[in-house]
TIFIVEX-749769 format. One record per residue: residue in three letters; x, y, z of N, C-alpha, C in turn. Coordinates in steps of 0.001 Angstrom, whole numbers. Example, Ala and Ser with C-alpha at 12.3 -4.5 7.8 and 13.67 -1.06 7.14 Angstrom:
// residues 2
+------+---------+---------+---------+---------+---------+---------+---------+---------+---------+
! rest !     n_x !     n_y !     n_z !    ca_x !    ca_y !    ca_z !     c_x !     c_y !     c_z !
+------+---------+---------+---------+---------+---------+---------+---------+---------+---------+
!  ALA !   13190 !   -5690 !    7800 !   12300 !   -4500 !    7800 !   13200 !   -3300 !    7800 !
!  SER !   12850 !   -2250 !    7080 !   13670 !   -1060 !    7140 !   12900 !      30 !    7870 !
+------+---------+---------+---------+---------+---------+---------+---------+---------+---------+
This chain:
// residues 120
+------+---------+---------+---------+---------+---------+---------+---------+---------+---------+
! rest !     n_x !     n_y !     n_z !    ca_x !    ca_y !    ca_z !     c_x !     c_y !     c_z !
+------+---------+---------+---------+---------+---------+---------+---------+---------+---------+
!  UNK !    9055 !   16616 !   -3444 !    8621 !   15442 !   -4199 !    8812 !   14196 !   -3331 !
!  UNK !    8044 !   13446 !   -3408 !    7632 !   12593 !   -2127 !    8710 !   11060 !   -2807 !
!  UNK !    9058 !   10026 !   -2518 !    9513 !    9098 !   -3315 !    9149 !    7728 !   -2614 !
!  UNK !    7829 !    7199 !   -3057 !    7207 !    6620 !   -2217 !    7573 !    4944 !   -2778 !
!  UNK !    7247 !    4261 !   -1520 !    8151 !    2985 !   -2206 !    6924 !    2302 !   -2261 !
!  UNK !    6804 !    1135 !   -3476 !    5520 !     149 !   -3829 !    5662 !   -1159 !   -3758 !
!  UNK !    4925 !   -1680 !   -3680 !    4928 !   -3515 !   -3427 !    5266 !   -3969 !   -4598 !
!  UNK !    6100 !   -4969 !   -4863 !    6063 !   -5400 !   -5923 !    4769 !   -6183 !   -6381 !
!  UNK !    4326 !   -6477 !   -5931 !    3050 !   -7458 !   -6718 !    1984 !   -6182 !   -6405 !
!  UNK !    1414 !   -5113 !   -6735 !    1211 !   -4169 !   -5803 !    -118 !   -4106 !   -6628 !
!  UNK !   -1385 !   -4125 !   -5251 !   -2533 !   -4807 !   -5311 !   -3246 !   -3335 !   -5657 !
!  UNK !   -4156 !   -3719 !   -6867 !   -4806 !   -2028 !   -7421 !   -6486 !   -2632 !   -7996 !
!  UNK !   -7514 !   -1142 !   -7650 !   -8539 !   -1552 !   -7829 !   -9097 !   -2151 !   -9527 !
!  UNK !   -9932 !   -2278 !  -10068 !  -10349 !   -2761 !  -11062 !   -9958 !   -1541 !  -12310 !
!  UNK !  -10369 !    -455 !  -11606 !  -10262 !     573 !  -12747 !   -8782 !    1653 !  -12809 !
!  UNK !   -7883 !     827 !  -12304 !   -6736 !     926 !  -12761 !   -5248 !     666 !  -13818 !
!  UNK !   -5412 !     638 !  -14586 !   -4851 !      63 !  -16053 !   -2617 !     225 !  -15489 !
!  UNK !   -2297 !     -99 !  -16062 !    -809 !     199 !  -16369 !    -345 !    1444 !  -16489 !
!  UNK !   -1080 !    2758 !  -17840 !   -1173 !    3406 !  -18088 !   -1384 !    4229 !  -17024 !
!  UNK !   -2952 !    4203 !  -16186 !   -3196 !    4819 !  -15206 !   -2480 !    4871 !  -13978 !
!  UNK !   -2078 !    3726 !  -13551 !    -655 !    3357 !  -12451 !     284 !    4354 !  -12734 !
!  UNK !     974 !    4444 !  -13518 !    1929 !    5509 !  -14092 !    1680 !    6973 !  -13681 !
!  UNK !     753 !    7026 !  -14012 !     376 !    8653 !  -13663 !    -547 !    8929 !  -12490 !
!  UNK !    -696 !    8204 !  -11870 !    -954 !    8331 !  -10187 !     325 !    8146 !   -9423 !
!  UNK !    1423 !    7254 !   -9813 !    2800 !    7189 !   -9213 !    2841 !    8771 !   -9598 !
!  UNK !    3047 !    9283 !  -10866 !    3719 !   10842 !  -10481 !    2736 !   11918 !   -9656 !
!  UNK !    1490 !   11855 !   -9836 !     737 !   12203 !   -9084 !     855 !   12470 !   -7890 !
!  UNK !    1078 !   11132 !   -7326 !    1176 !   10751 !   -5753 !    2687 !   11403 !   -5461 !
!  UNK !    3588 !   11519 !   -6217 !    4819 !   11648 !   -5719 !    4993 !   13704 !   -5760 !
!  UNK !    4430 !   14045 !   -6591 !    4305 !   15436 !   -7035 !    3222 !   16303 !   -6185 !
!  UNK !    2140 !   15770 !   -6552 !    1029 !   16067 !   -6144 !     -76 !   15351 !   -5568 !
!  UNK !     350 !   14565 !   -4262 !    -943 !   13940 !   -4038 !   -2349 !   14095 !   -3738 !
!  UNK !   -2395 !   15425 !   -3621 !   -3701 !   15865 !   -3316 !   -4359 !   15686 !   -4538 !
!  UNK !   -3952 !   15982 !   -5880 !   -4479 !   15625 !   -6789 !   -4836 !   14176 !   -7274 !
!  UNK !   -4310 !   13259 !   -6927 !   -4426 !   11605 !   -7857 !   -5763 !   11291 !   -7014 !
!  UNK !   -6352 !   11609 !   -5474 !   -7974 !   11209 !   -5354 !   -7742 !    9620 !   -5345 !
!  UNK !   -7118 !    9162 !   -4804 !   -7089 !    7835 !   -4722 !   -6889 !    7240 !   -2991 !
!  UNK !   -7518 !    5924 !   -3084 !   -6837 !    5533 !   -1505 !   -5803 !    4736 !   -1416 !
!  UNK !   -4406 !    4885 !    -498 !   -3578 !    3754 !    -640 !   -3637 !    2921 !     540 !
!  UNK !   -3134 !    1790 !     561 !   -3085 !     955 !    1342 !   -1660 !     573 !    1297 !
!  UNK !   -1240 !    1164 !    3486 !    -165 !     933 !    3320 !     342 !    -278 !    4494 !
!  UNK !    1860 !    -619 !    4462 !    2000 !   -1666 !    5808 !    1821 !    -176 !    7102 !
!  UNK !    1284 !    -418 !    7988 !    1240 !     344 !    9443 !    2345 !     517 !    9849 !
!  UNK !    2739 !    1802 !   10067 !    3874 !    2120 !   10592 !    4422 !    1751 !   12502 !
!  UNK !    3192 !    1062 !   12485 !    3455 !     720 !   14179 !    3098 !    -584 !   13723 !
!  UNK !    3716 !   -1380 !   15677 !    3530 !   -2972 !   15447 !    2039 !   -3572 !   15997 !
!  UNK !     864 !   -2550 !   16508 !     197 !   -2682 !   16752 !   -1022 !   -3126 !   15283 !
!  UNK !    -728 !   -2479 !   14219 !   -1552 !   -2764 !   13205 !    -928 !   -3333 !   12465 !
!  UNK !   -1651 !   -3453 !   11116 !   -1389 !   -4451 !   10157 !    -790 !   -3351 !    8634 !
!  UNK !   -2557 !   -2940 !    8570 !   -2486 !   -2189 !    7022 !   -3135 !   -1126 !    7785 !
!  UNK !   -2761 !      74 !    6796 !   -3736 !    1576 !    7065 !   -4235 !    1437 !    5503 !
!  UNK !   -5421 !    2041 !    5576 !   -6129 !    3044 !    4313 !   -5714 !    4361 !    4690 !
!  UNK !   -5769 !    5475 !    3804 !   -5802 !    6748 !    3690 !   -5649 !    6876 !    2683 !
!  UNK !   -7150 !    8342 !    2240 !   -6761 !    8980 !    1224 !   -5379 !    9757 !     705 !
!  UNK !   -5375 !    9784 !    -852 !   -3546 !   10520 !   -1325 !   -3390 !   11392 !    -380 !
!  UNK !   -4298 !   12499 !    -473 !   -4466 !   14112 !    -109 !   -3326 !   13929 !    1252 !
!  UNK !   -3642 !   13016 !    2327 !   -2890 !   13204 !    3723 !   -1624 !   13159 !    3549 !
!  UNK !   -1073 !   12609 !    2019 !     335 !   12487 !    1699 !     925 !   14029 !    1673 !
!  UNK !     212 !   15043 !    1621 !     674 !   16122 !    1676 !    1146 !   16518 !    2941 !
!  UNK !     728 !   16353 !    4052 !    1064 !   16602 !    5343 !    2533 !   16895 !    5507 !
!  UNK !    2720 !   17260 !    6443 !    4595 !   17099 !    7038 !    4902 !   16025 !    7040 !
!  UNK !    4193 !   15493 !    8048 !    4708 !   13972 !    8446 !    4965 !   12775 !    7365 !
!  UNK !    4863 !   13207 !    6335 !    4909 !   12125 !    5394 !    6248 !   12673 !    4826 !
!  UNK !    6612 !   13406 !    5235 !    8008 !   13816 !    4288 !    9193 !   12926 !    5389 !
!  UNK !    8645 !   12932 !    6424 !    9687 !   11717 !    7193 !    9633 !   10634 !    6966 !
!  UNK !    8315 !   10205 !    7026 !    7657 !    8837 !    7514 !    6943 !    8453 !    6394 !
!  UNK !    7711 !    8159 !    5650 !    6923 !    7856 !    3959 !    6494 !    6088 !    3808 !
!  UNK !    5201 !    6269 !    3501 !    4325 !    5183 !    3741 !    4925 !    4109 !    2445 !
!  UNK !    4580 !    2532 !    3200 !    5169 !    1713 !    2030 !    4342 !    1099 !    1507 !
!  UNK !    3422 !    1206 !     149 !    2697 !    1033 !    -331 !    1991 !     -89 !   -1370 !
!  UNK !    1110 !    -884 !    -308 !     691 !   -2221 !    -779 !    -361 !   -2215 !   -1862 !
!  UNK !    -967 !   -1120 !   -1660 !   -2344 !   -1366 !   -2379 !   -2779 !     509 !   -2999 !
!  UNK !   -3666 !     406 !   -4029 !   -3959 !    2218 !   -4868 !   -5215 !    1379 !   -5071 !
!  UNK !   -6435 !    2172 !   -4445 !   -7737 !    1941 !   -4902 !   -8378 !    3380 !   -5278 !
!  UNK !   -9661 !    3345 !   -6614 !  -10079 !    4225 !   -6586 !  -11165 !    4615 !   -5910 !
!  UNK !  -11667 !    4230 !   -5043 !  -12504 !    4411 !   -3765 !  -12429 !    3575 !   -2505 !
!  UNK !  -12859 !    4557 !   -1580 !  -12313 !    3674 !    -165 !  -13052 !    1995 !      19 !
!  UNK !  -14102 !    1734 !    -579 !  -15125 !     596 !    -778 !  -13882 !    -264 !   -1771 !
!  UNK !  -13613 !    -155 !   -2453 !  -12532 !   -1179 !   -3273 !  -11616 !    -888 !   -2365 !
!  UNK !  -10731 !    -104 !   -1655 !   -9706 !    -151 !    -953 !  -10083 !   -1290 !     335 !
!  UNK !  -11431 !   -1488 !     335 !  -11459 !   -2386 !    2025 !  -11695 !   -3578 !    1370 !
!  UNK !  -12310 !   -3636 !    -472 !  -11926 !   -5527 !    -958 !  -10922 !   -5785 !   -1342 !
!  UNK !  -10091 !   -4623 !   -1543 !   -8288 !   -4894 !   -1977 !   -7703 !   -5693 !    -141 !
!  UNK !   -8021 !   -5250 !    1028 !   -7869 !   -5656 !    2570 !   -8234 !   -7116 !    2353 !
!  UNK !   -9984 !   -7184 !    2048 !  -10239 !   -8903 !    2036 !   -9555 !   -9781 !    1036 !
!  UNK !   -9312 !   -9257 !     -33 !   -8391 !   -9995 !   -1082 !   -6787 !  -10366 !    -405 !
!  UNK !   -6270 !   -9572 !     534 !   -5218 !   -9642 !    1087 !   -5391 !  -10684 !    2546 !
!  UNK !   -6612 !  -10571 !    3043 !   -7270 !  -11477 !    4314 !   -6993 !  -13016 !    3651 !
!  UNK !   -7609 !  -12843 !    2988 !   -8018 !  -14606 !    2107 !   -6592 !  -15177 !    1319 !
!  UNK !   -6213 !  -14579 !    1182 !   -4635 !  -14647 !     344 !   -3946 !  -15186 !    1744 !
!  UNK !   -3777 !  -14618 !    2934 !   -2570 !  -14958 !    3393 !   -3360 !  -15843 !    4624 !
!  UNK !   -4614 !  -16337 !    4661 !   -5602 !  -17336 !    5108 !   -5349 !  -18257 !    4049 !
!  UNK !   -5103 !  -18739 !    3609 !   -5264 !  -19748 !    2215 !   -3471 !  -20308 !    2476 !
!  UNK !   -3045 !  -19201 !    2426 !   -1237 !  -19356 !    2421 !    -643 !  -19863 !    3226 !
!  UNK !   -1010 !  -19120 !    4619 !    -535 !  -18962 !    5825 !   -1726 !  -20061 !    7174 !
!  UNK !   -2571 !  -19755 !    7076 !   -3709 !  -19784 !    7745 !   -4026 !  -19275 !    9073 !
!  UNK !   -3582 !  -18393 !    8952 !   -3616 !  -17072 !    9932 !   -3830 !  -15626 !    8670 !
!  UNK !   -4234 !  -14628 !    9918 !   -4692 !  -13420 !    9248 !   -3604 !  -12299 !    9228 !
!  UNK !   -2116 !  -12747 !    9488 !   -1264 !  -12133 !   10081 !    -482 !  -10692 !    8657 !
!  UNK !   -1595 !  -10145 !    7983 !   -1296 !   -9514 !    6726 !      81 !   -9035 !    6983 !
!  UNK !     774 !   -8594 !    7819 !    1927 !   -7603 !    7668 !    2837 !   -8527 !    7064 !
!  UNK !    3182 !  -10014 !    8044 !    3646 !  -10991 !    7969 !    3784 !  -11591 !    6510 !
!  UNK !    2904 !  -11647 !    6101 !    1965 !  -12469 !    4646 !    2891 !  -11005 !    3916 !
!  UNK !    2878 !  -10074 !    3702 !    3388 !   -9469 !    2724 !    4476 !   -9257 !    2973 !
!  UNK !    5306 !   -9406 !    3934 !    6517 !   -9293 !    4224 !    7264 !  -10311 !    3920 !
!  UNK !    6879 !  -11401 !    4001 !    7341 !  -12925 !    3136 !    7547 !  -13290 !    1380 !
!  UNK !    6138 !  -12400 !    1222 !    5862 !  -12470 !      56 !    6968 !  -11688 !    -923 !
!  UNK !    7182 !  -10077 !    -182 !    8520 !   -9351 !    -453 !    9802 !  -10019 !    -672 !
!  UNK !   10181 !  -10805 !    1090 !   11089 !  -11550 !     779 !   12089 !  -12542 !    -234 !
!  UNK !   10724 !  -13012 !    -483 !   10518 !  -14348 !   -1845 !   11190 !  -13647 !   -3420 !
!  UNK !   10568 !  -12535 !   -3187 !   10724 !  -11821 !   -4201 !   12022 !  -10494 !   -4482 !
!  UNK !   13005 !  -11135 !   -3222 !   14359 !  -10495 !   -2918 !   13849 !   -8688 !   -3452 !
!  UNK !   12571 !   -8635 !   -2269 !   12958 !   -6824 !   -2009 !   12464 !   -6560 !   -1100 !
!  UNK !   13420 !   -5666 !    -433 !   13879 !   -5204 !     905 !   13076 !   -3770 !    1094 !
!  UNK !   12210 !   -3932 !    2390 !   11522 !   -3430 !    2871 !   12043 !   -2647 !    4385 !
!  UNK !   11082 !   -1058 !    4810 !   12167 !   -1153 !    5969 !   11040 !   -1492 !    7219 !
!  UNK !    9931 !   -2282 !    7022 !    9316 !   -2859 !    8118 !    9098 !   -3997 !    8854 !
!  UNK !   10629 !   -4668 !    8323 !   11227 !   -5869 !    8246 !   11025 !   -6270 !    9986 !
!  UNK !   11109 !   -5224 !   11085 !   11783 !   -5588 !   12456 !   10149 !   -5293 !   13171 !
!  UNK !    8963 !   -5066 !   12111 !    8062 !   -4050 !   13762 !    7139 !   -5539 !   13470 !
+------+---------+---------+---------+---------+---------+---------+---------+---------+---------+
C-alpha cells in the first residue's frame, strides 16, 4: 500500500468532486492501476519542475522507494497540462518568474507543511 503524500491546496481537474478525491486517494494508494487518472507531481530531480504520469506507473517498484509528492489528480492528460498552465500563471502573477517547484514550495511553506523536496 503506497502512502502517497498531497499538496495541501492540491490542484484537481473539473470533474473531480470531494467525494471522488476520496476514493482515488484509496485507489491510488491500494490500487493505482485502477483510479485511471494523471498526477502531477514536484520532479524528483533538480533539473525539472513538475512530472505528469499516469496512476498505473505507481505500480512499478520504483515507486515503493521514491514515492511521488503530489500536486495535482487530473482526469485526462489534456486537463493535467491546464492544471501545469493554471500553476504557470499562478506563480507568474505571484512570483513573476515561471519557477513552479519554487512557487509551490513557498506556497507549502506558508502553509507550515513540510515537504521532502525542500533542498533539490
Amino acid at each position: 500500500m503506497l502512502q502517497l503524500e498531497y499538496y495541501p491546496r492540491l490542484y484537481l481537474s473539473e470533474g473531480i468532486n470531494r467525494e471522488k478525491l476520496e476514493k482515488l486517494k484509496m485507489d491510488l494508494s491500494v490500487r493505482p492501476e485502477k483510479a485511471g487518472v494523471y498526477l502531477l507531481a514536484l520532479a524528483g530531480n533538480a533539473s525539472d519542475q513538475l512530472d505528469i504520469y499516469a496512476s498505473k506507473y505507481l505500480q512499478q517498484k520504483y515507486y515503493e522507494q521514491h514515492l511521488p509528492y503530489v500536486v495535482g489528480i487530473a482526469e485526462e492528460y489534456g486537463e493535467a497540462v491546464g492544471i501545469v498552465e493554471q500553476i504557470v500563471k499562478e506563480a507568474w502573477a505571484a512570483r513573476g518568474d515561471a519557477q513552479l517547484k519554487e512557487y509551490l514550495l513557498a506556497d507549502m511553506e506558508s502553509a507550515d507543511v513540510e515537504c521532502c523536496f525542500k533542498n533539490t
